[in-house]
C-alpha positions as CSV (number, residue, x, y, z in Angstrom):
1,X,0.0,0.0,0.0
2,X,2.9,2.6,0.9
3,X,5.6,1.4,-1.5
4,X,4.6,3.4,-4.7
5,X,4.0,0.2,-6.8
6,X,0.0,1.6,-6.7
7,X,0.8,4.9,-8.1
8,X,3.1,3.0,-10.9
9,X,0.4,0.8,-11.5
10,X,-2.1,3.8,-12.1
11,X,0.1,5.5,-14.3
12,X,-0.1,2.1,-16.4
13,X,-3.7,1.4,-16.3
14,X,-4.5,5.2,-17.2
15,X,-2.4,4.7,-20.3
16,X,-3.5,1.5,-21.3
17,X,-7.2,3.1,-21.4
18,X,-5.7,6.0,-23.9
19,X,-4.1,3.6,-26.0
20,X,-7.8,2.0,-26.2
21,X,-7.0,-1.2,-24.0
22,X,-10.2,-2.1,-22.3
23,X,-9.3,-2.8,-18.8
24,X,-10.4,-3.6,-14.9
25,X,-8.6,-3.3,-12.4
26,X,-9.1,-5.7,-9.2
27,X,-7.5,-4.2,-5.8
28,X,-6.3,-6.5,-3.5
29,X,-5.9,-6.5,0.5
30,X,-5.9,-2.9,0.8
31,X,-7.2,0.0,-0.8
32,X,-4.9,1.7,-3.7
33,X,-2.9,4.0,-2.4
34,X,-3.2,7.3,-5.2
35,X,-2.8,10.6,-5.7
36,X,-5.4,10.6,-8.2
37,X,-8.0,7.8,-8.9
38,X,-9.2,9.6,-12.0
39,X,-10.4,7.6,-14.7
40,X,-9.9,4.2,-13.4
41,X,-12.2,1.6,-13.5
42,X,-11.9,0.1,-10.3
43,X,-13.3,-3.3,-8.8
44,X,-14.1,-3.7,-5.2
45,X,-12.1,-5.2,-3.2
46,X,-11.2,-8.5,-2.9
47,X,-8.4,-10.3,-0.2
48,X,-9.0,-7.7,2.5
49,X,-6.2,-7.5,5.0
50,X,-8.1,-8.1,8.0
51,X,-10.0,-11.5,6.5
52,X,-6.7,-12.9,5.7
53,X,-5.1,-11.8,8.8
54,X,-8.0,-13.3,10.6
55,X,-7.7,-16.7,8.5
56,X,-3.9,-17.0,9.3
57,X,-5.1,-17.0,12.8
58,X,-7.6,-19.6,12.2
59,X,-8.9,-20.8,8.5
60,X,-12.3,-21.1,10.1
61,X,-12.9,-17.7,9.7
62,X,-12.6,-17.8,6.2
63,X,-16.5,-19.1,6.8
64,X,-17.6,-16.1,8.4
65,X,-21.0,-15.0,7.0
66,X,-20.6,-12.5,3.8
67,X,-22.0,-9.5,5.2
68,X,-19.2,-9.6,8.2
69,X,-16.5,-10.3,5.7
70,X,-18.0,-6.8,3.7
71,X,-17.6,-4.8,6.7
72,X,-14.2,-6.0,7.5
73,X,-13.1,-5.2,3.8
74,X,-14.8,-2.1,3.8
75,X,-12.0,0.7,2.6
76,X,-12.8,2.6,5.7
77,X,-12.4,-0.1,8.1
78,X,-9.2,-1.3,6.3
79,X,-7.5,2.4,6.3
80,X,-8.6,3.0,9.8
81,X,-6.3,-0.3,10.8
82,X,-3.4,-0.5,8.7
83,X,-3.3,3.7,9.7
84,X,-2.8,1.9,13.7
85,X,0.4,-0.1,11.9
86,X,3.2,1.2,12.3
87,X,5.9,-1.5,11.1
88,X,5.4,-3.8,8.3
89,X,8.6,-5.7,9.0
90,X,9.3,-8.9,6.5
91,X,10.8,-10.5,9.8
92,X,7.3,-10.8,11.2
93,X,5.4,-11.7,8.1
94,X,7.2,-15.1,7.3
95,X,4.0,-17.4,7.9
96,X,1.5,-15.1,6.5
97,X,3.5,-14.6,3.1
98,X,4.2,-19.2,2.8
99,X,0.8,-19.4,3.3
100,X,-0.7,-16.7,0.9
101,X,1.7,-18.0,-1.8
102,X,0.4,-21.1,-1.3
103,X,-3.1,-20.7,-2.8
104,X,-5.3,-22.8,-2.8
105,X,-3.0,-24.7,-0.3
106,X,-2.8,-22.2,1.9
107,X,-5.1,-20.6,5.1
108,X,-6.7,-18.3,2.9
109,X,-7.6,-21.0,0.4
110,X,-11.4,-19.9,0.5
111,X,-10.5,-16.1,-0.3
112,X,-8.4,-17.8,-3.3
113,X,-12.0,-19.5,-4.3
114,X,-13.6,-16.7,-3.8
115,X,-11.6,-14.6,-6.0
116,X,-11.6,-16.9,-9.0
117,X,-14.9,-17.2,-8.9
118,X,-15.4,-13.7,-9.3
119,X,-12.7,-13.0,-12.4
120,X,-14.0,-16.7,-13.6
121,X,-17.9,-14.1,-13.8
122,X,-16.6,-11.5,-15.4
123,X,-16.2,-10.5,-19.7
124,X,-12.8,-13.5,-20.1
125,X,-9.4,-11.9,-19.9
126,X,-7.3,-11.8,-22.7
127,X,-4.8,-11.6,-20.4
128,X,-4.0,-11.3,-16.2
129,X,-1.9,-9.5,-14.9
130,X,-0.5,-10.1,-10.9
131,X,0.9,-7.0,-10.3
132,X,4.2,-9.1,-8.2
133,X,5.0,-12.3,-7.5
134,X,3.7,-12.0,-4.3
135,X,0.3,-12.6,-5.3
136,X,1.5,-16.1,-7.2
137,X,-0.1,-18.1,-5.3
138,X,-3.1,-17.2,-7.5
139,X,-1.5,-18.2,-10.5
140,X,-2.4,-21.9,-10.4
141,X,-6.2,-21.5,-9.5
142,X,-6.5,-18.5,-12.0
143,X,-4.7,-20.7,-15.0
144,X,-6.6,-23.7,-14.1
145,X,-10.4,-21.9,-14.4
146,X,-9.5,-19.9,-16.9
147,X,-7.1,-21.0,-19.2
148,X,-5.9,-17.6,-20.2
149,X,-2.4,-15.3,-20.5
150,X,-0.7,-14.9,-16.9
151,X,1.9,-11.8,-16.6
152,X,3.5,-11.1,-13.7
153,X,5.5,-7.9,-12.4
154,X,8.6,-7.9,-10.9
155,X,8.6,-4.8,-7.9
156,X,11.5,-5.5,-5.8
157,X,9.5,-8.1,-3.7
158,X,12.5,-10.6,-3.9
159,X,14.0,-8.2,-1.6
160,X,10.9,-8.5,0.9
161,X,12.0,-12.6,0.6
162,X,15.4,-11.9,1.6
163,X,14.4,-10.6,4.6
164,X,12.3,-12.9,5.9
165,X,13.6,-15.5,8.8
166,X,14.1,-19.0,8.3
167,X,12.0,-21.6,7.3
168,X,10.1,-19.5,5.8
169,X,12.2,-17.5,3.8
170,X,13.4,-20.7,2.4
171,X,9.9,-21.8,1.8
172,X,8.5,-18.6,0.1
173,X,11.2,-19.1,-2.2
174,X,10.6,-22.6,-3.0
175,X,6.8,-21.7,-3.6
176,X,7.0,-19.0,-5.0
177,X,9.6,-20.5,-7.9
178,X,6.6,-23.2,-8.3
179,X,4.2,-21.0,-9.0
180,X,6.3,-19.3,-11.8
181,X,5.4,-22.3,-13.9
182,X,2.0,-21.1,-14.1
183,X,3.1,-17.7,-15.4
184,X,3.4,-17.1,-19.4
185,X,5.5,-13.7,-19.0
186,X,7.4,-11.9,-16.2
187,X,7.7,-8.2,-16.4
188,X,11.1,-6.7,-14.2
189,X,11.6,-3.2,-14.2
190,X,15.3,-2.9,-15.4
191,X,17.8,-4.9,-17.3
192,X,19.5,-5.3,-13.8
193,X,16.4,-6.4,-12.4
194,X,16.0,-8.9,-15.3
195,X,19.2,-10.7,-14.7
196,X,18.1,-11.1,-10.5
197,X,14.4,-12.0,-11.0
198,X,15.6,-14.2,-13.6
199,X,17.7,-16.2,-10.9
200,X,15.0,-15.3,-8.2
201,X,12.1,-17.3,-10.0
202,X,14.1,-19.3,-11.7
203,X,12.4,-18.6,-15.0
204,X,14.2,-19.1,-18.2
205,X,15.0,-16.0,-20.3
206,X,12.8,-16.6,-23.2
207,X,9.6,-15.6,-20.4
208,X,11.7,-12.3,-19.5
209,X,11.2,-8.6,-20.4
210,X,11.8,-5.3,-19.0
211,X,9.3,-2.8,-18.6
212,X,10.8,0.5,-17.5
213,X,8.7,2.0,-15.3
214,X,7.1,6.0,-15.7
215,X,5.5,8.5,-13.5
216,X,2.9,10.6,-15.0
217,X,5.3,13.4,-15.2
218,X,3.2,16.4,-15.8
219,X,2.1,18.0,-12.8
220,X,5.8,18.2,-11.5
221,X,7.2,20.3,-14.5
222,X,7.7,23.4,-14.0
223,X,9.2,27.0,-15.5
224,X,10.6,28.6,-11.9
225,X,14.5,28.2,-10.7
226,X,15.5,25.3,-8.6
227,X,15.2,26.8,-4.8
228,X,19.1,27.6,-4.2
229,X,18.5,29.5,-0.7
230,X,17.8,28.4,1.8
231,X,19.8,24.7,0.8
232,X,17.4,22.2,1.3
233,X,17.4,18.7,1.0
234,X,14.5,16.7,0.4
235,X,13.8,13.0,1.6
236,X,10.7,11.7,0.6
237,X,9.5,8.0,1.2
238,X,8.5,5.4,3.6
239,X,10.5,5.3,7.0
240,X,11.7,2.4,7.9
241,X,15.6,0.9,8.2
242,X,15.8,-0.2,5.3
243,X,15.3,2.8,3.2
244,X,18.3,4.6,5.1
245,X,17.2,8.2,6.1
246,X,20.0,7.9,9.2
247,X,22.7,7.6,6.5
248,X,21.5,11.1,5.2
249,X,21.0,12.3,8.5
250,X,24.4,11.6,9.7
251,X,25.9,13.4,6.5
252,X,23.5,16.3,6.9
253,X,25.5,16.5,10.3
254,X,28.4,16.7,8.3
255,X,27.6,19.1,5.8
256,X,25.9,21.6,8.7
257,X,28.7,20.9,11.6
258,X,32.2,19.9,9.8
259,X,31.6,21.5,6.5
260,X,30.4,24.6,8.0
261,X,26.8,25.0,5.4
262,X,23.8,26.4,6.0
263,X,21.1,23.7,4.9
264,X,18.0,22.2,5.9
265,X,16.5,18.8,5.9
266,X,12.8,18.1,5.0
267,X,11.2,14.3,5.5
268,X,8.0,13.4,4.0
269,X,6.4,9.5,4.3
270,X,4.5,7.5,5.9
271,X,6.4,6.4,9.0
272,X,6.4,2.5,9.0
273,X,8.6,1.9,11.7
274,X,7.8,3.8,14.7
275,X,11.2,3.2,16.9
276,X,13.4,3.4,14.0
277,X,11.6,7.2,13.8
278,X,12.2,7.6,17.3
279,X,15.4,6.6,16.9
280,X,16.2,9.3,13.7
281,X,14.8,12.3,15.8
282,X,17.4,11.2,19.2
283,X,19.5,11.6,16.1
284,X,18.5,14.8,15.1
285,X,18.7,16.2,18.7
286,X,22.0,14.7,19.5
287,X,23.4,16.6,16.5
288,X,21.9,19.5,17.5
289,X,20.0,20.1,13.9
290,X,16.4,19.7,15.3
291,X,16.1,23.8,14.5
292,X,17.0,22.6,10.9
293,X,14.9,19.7,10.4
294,X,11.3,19.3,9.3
295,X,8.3,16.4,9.1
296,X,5.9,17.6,6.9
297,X,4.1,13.6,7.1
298,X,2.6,12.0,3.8
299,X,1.9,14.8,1.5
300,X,-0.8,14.1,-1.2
301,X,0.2,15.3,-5.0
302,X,-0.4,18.9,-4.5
303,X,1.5,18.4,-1.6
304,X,4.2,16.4,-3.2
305,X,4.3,18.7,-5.7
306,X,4.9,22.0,-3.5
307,X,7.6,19.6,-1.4
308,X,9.5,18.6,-4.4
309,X,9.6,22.0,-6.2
310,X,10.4,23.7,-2.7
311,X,14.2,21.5,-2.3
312,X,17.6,22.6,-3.8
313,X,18.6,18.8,-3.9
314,X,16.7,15.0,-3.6
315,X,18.1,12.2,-1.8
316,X,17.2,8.7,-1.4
317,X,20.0,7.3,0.7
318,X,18.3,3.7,0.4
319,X,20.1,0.1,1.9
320,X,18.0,-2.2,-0.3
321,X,17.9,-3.0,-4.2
322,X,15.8,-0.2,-5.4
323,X,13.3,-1.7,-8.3
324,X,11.4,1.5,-9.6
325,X,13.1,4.8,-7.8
326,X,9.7,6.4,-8.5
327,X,10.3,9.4,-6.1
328,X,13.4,9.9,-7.7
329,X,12.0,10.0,-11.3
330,X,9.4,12.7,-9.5
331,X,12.3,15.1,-8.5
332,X,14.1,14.7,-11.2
333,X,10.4,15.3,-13.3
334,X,11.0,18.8,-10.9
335,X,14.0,19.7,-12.2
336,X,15.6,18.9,-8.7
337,X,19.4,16.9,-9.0
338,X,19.4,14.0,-7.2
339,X,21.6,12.5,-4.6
340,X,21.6,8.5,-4.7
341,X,23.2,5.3,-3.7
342,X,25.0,3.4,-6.6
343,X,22.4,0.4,-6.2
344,X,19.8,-1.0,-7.8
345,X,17.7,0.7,-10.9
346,X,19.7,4.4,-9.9
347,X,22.8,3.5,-12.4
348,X,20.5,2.8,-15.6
349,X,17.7,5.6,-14.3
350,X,20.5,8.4,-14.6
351,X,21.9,7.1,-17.6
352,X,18.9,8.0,-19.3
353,X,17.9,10.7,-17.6
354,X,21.3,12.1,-16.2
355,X,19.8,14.0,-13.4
356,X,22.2,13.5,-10.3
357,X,25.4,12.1,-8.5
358,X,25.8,8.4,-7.2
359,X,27.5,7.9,-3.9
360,X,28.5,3.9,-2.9
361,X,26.2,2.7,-0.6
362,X,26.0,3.3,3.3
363,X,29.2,6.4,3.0
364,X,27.8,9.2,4.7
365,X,31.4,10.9,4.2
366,X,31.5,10.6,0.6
367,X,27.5,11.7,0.9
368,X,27.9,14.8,3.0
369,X,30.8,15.7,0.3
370,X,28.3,15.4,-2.8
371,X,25.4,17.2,-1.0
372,X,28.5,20.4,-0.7
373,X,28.9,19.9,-4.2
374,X,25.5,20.9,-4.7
375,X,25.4,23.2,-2.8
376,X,28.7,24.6,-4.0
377,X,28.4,24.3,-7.9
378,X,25.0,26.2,-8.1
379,X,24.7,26.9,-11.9
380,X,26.0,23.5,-12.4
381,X,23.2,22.1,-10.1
382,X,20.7,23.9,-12.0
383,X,22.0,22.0,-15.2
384,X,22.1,18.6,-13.9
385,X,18.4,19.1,-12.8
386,X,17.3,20.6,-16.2
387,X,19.0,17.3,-17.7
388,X,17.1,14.7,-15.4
389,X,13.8,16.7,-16.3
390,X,14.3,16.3,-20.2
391,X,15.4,12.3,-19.4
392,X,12.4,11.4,-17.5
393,X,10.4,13.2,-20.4
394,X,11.9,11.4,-23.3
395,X,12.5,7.9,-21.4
396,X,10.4,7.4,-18.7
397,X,6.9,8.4,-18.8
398,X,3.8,6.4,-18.3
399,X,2.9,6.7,-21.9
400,X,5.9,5.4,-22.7
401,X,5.5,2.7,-20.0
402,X,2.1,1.6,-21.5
403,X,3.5,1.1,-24.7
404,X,6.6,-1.5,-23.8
405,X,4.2,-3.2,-21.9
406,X,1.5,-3.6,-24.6
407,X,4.8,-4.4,-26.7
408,X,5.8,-7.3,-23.7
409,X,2.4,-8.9,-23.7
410,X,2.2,-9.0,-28.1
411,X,5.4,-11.1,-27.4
412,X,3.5,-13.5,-25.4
């Protein structure tokens, strides 16, 4: 729900329709998480969070009566609970994710039924598509009823495996590879990505392609100079461990206390682990920066917007494989340079749209130092962000998105 593969996913649906694809869109466990639901042709919901919470408990309640299992699935319901959550750690989720890869053999083999059933009712598919590999566990039930086209996207969830404690990580793997025989094309988001979700599922290459992802990159252009003074740096994602923000916090303690600079640091996301946070703000205190530091929570797209058009300089100081880099791809769509890890999708995002500086992963010296030369080489700064903005228009929009992906499934 909070890891931007919804707002990708809506940039590709809306597409899709222009290019005069009819399509419908089924949301699973939790509402989408948008910025705009314009224009999309959304089903209600089906797998809600709670029901299969409740039926890893005990299957049982997978029999509760269906106007229970409605209000438990209702979006209001659903939003007011996962709003009470604040960690989504893989660590804990080990059993839940075996089981709902499981399908049919699984706790939640009922909600499987029940969603086959309702696709197996509808106009027939030319083709599905599981929006990540995750949700394999429907593949088998979905091929068998239906007989039609599987795709599946690739989102960096062989990441979320990684992470999760033995057996189960061992387990998910397992499962999940078995269910990739049910699949007719798998989607990654990066010829980097190819080459690990190729060894991941254990696919052969033949049932490979890259997608590149795209934002809808409109609403983020803009004619006004980048915002030189007051320096500010802009973070803006989840906020958890794993995506790093105490890297670029220590290096921000650099740059203001070593270096000598006058900068800020603004934070936007959804906070998903709660003692990680507290632990970022002791940070912040210790250094003494709390006078320079701002929250400004989960910003919706006018929000996001104002946030992104308001920073002298992006960073997104992540510790995982990054699969997408959508926040990135919106700053540079802001004409804002970006600071990033050499990981993941960053190397082949700013080859095509050359829009920042790489640092190696985890050195908050050798970040601190970039940020300076930001802040130092203003004109130069301004150039590198008016670059990234003409990248992300000529390589990586959604319309451009739509149309590799129409391209993948013709392949098929």
């Amino acid at each position: 729900m909070y890891c931007g593969a919804c707002q990708r996913d809506a940039g590709l649906l809306r597409a899709l329709i222009a290019r005069g694809h009819e399509v419908q869109i089924v949301p699973l466990y939790t509402p989408f998480k948008l910025d705009d639901e314009t224009g999309l042709p959304l089903e209600e919901l089906h797998f809600g969070a709670i029901n299969i919470y409740l039926q890893q408990i005990n299957p049982a309640l997978g029999l509760l009566a269906a106007p229970l299992r409605k209000i438990l699935d209702s979006p209001r319901v659903i939003n007011t609970a996962t709003s009470l959550v604040k960690t989504n750690d893989p660590a804990e989720l080990g059993a839940l994710t075996v089981s709902m890869l499981s399908g049919t053999d699984g706790k939640q083999k009922r909600e499987v039924v029940r969603l086959v059933d309702f696709i197996a009712h509808q106009p027939r598919p030319d083709f599905i598509s599981l929006s990540n590999s995750l949700l394999s566990g429907l593949a088998p039930a979905l091929k068998d009823r239906l007989d039609c086209k599987i795709v599946c996207s690739m989102q960096g969830e062989e990441t979320f495996i990684e992470l999760l404690r033995e057996p189960h990580r061992g387990d998910a793997r397992r499962q999940i590879r078995r269910n990739a025989r049910f699949i007719d094309l798998v989607l990654a988001q990066g010829k980097s990505h190819a080459a690990r979700a190729t060894e991941f599922l254990a696919v052969p290459p033949i049932r490979m392609r890259t997608v590149y992802p795209g934002i809808e990159h409109e609403p983020y252009s803009r004619l006004s100079p980048r915002v030189r003074q007051p320096f500010t740096i802009g973070y803006l994602s989840s906020i958890s461990y794993y995506k790093g923000l105490d890297t670029l916090v220590d290096a921000f303690g650099l740059l203001v206390r070593e270096q000598r600079r006058d900068a800020f640091l603004r934070v936007g996301g959804r906070i998903q682990d709660e003692k990680y946070w507290q632990m970022v703000l002791a940070q912040v205190g210790k250094l003494g920066l709390s006078d320079r530091f701002e929250y400004v929570g989960e910003p919706d797209l006018v929000g996001k917007v104002a946030f992104l058009q308001g920073l002298s300089v992006f960073c997104l100081p992540t510790k995982l494989f990054e699969t997408r880099g959508l926040a990135v791809m919106e700053a540079l769509a802001a004409r804002v340079p970006v600071v990033v890890p050499r990981l993941g999708c960053f190397p082949e995002l700013l080859e095509a749209a050359p829009g920042g500086i790489m640092y190696p992963p985890g050195d908050c010296g050798y970040l601190a130092s970039t940020l300076e030369e930001i802040l130092a080489g203003a004109d130069e700064a301004d150039a590198i962000g008016k670059d990234g903005a003409a990248g992300i228009e000529q390589n990586f929009t959604a319309a451009l998105m739509a149309e590799r992906f129409e391209q993948a499934l013709e392949s098929c």
